[in-house]
PDB file of N, CA, C and O in Angstrom:
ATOM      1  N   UNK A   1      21.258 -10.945  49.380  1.00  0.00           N
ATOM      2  CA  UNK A   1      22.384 -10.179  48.884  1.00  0.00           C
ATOM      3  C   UNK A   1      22.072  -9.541  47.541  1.00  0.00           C
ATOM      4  O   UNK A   1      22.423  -8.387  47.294  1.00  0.00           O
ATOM      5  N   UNK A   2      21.290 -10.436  46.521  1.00  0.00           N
ATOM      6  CA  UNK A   2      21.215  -9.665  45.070  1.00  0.00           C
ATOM      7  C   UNK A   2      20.035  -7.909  45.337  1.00  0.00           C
ATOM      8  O   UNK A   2      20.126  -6.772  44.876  1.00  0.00           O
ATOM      9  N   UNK A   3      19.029  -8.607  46.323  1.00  0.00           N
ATOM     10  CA  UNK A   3      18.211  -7.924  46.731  1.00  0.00           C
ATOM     11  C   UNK A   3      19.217  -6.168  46.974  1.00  0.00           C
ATOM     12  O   UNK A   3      19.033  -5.012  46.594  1.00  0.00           O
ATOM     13  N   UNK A   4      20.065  -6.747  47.647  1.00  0.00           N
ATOM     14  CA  UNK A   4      20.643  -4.877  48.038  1.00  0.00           C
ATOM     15  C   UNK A   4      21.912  -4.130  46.988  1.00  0.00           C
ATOM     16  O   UNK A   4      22.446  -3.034  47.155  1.00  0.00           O
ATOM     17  N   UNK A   5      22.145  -5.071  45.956  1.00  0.00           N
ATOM     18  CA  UNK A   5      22.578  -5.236  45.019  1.00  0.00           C
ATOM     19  C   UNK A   5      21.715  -4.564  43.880  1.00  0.00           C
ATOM     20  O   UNK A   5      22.183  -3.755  43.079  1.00  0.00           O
ATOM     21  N   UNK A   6      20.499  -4.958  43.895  1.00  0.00           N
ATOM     22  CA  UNK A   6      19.722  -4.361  42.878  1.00  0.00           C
ATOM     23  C   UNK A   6      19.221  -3.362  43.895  1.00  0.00           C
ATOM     24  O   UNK A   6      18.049  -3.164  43.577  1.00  0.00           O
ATOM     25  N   UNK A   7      19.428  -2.847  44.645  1.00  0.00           N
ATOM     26  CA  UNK A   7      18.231  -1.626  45.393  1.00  0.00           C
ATOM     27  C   UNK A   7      19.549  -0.282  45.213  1.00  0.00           C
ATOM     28  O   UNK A   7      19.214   0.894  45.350  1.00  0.00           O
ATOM     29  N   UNK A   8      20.615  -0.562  44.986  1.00  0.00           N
ATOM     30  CA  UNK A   8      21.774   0.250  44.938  1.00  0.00           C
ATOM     31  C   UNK A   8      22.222   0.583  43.460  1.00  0.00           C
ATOM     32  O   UNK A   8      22.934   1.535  43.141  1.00  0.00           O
ATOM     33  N   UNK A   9      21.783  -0.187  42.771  1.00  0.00           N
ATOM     34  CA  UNK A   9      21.599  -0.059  41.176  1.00  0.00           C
ATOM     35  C   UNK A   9      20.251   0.959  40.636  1.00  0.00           C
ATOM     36  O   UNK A   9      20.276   1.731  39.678  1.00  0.00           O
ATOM     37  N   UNK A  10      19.252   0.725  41.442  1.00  0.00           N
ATOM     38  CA  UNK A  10      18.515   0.802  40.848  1.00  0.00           C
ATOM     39  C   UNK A  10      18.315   2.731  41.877  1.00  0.00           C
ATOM     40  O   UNK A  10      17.321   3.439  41.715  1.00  0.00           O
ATOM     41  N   UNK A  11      19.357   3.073  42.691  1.00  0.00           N
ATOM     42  CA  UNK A  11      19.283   4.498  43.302  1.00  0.00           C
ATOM     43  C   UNK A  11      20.360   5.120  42.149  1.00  0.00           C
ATOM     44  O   UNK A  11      20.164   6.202  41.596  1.00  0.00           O
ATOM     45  N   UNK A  12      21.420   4.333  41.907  1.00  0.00           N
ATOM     46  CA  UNK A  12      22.522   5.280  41.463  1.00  0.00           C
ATOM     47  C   UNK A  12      21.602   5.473  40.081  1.00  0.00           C
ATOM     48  O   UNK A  12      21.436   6.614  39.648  1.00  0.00           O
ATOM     49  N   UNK A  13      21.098   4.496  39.505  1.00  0.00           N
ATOM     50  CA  UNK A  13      20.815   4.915  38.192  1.00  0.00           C
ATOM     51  C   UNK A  13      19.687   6.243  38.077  1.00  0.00           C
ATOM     52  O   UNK A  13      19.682   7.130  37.224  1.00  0.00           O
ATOM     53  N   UNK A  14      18.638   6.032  39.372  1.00  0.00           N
ATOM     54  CA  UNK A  14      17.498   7.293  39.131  1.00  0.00           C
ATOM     55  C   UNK A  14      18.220   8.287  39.667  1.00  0.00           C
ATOM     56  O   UNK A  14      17.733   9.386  39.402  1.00  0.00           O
ATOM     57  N   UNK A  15      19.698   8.348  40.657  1.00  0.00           N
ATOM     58  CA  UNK A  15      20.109   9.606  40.456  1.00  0.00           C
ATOM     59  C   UNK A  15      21.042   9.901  39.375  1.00  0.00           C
ATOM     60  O   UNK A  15      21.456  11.052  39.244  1.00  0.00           O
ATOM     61  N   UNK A  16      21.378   9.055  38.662  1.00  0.00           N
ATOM     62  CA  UNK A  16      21.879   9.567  37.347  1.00  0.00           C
ATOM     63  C   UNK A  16      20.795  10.473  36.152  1.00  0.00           C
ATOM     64  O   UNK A  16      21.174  11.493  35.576  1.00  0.00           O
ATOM     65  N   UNK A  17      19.528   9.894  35.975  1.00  0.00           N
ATOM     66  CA  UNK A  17      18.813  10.195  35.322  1.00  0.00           C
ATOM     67  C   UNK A  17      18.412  11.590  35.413  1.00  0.00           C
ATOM     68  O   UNK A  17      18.333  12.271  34.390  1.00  0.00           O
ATOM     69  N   UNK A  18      18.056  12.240  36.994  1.00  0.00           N
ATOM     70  CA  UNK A  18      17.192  12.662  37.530  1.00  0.00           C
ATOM     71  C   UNK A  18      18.348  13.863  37.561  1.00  0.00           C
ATOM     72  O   UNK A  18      17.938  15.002  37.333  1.00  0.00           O
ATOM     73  N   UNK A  19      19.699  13.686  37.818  1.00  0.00           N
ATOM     74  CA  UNK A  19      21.038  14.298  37.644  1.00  0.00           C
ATOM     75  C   UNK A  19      20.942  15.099  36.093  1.00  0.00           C
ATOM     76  O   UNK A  19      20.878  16.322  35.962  1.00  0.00           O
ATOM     77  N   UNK A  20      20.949  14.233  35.122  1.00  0.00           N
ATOM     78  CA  UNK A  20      21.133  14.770  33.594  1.00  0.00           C
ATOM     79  C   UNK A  20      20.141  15.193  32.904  1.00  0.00           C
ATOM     80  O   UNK A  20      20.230  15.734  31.802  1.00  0.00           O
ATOM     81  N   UNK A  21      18.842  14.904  33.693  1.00  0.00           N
ATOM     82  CA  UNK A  21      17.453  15.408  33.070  1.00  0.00           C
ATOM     83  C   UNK A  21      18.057  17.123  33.469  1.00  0.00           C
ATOM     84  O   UNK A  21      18.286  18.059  32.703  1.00  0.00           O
ATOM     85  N   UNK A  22      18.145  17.056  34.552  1.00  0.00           N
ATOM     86  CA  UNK A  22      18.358  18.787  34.925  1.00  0.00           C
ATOM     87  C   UNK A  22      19.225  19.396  34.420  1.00  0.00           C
ATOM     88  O   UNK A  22      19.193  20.536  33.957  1.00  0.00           O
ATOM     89  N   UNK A  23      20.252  18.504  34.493  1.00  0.00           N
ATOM     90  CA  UNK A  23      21.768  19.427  33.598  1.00  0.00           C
ATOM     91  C   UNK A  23      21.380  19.833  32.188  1.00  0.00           C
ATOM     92  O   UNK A  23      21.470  20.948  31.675  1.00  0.00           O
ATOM     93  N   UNK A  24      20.804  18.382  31.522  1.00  0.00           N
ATOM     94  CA  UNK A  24      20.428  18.819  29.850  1.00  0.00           C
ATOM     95  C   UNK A  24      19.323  19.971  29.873  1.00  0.00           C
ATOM     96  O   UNK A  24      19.409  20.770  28.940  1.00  0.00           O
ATOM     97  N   UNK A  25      18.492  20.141  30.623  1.00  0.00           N
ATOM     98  CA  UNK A  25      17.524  21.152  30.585  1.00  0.00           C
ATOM     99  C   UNK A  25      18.114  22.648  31.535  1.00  0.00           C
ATOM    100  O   UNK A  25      17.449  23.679  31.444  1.00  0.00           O
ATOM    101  N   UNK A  26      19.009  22.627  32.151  1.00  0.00           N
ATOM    102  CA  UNK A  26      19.426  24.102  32.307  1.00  0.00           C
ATOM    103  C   UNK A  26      20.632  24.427  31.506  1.00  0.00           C
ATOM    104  O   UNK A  26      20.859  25.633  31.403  1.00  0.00           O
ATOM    105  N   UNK A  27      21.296  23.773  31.031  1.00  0.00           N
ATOM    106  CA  UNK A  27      22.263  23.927  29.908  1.00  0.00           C
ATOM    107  C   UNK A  27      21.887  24.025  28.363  1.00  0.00           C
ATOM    108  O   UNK A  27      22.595  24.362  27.414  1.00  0.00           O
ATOM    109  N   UNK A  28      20.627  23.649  28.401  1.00  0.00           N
ATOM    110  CA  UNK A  28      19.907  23.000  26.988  1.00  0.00           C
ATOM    111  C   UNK A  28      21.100  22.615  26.305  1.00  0.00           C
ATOM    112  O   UNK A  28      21.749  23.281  25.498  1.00  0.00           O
ATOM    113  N   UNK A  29      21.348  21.239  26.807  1.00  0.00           N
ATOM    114  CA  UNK A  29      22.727  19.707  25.743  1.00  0.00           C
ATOM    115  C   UNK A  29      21.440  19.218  25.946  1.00  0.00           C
ATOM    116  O   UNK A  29      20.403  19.443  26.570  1.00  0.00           O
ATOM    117  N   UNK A  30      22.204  18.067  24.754  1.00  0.00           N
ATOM    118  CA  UNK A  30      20.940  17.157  24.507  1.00  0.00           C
ATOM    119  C   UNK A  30      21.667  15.881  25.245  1.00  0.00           C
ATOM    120  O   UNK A  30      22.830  15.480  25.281  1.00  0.00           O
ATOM    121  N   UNK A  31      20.241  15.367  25.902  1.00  0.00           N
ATOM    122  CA  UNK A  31      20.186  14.618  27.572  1.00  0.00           C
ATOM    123  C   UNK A  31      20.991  13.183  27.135  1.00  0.00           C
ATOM    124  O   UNK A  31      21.597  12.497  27.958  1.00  0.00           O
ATOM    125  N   UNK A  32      20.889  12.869  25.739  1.00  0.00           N
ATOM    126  CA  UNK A  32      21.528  11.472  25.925  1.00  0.00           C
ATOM    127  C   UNK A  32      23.237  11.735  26.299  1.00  0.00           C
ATOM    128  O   UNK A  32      23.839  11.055  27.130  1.00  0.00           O
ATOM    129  N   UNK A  33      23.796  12.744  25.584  1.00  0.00           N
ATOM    130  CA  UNK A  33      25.254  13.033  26.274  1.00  0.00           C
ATOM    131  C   UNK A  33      24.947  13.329  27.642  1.00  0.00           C
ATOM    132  O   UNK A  33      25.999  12.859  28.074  1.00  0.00           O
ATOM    133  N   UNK A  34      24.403  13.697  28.594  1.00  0.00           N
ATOM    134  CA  UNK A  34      24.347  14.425  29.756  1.00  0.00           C
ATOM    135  C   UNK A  34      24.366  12.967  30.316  1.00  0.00           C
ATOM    136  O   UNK A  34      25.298  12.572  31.016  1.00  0.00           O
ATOM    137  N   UNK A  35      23.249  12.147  29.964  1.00  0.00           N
ATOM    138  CA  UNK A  35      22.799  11.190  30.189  1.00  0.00           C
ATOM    139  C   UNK A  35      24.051  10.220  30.405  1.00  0.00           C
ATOM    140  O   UNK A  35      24.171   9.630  31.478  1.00  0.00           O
ATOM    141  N   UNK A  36      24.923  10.071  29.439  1.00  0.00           N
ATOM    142  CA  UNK A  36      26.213   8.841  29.112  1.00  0.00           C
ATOM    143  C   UNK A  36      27.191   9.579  30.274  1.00  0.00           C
ATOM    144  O   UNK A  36      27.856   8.865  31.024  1.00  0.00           O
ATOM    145  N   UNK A  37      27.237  10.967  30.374  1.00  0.00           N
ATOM    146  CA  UNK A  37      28.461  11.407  31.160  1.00  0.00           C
ATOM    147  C   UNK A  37      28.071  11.282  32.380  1.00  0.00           C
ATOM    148  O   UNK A  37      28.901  11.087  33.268  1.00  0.00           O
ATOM    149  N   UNK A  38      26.724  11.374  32.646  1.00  0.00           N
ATOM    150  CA  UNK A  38      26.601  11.016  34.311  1.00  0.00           C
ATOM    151  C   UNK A  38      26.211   9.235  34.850  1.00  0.00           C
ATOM    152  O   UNK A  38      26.082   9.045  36.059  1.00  0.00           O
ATOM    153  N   UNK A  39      26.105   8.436  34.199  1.00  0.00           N
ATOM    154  CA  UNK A  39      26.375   7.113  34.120  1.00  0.00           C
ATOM    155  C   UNK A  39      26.916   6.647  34.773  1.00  0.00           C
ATOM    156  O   UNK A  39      28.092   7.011  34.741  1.00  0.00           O
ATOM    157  N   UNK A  40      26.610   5.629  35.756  1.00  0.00           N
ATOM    158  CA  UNK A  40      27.639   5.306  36.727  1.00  0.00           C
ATOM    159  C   UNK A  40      28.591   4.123  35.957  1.00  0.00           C
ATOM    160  O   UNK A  40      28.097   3.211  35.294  1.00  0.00           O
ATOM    161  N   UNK A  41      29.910   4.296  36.151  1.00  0.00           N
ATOM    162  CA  UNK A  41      30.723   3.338  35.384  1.00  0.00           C
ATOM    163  C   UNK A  41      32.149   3.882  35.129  1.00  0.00           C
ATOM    164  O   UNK A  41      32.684   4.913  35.537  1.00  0.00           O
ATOM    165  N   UNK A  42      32.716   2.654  34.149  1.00  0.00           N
ATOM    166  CA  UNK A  42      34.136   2.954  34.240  1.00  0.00           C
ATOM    167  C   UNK A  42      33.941   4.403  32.952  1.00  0.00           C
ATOM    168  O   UNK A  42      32.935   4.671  32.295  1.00  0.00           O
ATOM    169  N   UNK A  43      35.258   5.091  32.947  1.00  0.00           N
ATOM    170  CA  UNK A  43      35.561   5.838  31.845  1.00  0.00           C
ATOM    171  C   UNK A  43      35.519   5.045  30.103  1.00  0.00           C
ATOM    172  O   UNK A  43      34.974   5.448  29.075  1.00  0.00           O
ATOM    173  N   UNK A  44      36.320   3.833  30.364  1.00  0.00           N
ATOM    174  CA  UNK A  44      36.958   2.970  29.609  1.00  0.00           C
ATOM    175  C   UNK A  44      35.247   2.658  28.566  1.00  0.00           C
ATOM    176  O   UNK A  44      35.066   2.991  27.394  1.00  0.00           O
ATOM    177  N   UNK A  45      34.324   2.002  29.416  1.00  0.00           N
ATOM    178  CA  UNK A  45      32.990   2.022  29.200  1.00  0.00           C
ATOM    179  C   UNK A  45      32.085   2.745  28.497  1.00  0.00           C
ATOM    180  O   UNK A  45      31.423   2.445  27.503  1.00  0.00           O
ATOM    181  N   UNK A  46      32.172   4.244  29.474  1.00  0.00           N
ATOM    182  CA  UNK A  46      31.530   5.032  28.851  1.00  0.00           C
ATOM    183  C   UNK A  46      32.152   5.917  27.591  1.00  0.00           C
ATOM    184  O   UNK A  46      31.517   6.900  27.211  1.00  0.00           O
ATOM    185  N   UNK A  47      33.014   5.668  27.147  1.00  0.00           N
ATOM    186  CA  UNK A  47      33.599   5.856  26.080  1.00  0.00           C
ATOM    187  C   UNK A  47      33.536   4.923  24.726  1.00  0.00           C
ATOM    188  O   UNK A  47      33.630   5.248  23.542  1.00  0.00           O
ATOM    189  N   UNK A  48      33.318   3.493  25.418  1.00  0.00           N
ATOM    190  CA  UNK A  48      33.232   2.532  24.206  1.00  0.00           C
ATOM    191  C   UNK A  48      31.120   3.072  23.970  1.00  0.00           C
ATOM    192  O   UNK A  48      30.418   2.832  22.988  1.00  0.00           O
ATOM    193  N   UNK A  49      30.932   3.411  24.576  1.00  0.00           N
ATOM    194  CA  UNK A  49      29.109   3.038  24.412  1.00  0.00           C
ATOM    195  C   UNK A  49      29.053   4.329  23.771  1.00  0.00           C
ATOM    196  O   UNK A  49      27.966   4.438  23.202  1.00  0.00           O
ATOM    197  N   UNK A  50      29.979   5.641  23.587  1.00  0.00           N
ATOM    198  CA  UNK A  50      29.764   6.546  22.966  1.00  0.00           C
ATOM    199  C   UNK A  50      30.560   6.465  21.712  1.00  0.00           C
ATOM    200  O   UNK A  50      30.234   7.131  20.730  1.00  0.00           O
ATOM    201  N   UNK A  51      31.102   6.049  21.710  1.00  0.00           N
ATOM    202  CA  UNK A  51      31.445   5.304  19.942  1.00  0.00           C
ATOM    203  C   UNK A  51      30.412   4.524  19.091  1.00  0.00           C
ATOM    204  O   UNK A  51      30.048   4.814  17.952  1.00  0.00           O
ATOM    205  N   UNK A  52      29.974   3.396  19.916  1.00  0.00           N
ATOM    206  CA  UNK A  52      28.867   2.357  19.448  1.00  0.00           C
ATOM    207  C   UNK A  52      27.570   3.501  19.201  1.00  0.00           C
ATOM    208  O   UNK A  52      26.839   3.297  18.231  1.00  0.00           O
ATOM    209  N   UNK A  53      27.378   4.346  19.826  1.00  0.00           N
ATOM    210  CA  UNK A  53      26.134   5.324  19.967  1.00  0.00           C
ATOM    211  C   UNK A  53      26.198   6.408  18.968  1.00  0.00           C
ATOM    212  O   UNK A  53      25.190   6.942  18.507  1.00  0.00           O
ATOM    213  N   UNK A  54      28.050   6.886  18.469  1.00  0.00           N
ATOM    214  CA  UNK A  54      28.048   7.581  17.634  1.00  0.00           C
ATOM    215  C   UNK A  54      27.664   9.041  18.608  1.00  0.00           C
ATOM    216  O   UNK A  54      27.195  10.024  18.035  1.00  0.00           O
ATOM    217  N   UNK A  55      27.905   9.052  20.037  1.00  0.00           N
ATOM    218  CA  UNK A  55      27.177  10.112  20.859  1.00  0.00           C
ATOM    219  C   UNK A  55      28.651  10.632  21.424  1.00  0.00           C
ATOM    220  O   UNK A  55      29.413   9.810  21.933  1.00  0.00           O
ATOM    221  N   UNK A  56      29.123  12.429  21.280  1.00  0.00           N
ATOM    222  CA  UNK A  56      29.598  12.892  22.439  1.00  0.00           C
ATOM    223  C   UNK A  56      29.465  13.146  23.510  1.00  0.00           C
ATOM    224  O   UNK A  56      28.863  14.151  23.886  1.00  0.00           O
ATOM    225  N   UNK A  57      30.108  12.116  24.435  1.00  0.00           N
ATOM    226  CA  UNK A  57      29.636  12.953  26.111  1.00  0.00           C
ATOM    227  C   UNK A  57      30.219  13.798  26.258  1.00  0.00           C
ATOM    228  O   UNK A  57      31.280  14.128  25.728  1.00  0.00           O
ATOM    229  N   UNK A  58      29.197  14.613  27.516  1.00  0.00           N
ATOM    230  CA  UNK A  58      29.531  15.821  27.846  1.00  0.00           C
ATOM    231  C   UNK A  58      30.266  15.653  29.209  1.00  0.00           C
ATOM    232  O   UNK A  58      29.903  15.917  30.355  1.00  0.00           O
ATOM    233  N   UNK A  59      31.295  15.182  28.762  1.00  0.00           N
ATOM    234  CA  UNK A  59      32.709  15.329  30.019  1.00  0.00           C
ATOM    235  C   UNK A  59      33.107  16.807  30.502  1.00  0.00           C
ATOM    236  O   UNK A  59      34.017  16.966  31.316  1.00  0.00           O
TER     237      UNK A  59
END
C-alpha cells in the first residue's frame, strides 16, 4: 500500500515541477512562485509556506 502511495506522490510532484518549469520559462515568473502555485495541496498550505518563504504565488 505505501508502495502506490509513494508512486502517486512521486507522479503528481514531477508533474508539478515539469508543469512550472514551463510556465516560469514561457511567462518568464520566477519558478519558485510557479513552483508553490502548482503544488499539489491544500490552499490553506500553500499560503502558509508562502509567508514562511516570504514568496508570492502566482495564483
Amino acid at each position: 500500500m505505501i508502495e502506490i502511495l509513494l508512486v502517486i506522490f512521486v507522479i503528481s510532484l514531477s508533474v508539478a515541477l515539469i508543469g512550472a518549469l514551463l510556465v516560469s520559462w514561457v511567462l518568464s515568473i520566477s519558478f519558485g512562485k510557479v513552483l508553490l502555485a502548482f503544488a499539489p495541496g491544500g490552499m490553506e498550505a500553500i499560503l502558509l509556506i508562502s509567508v514562511l518563504l516570504d514568496i508570492d504565488p502566482a495564483l
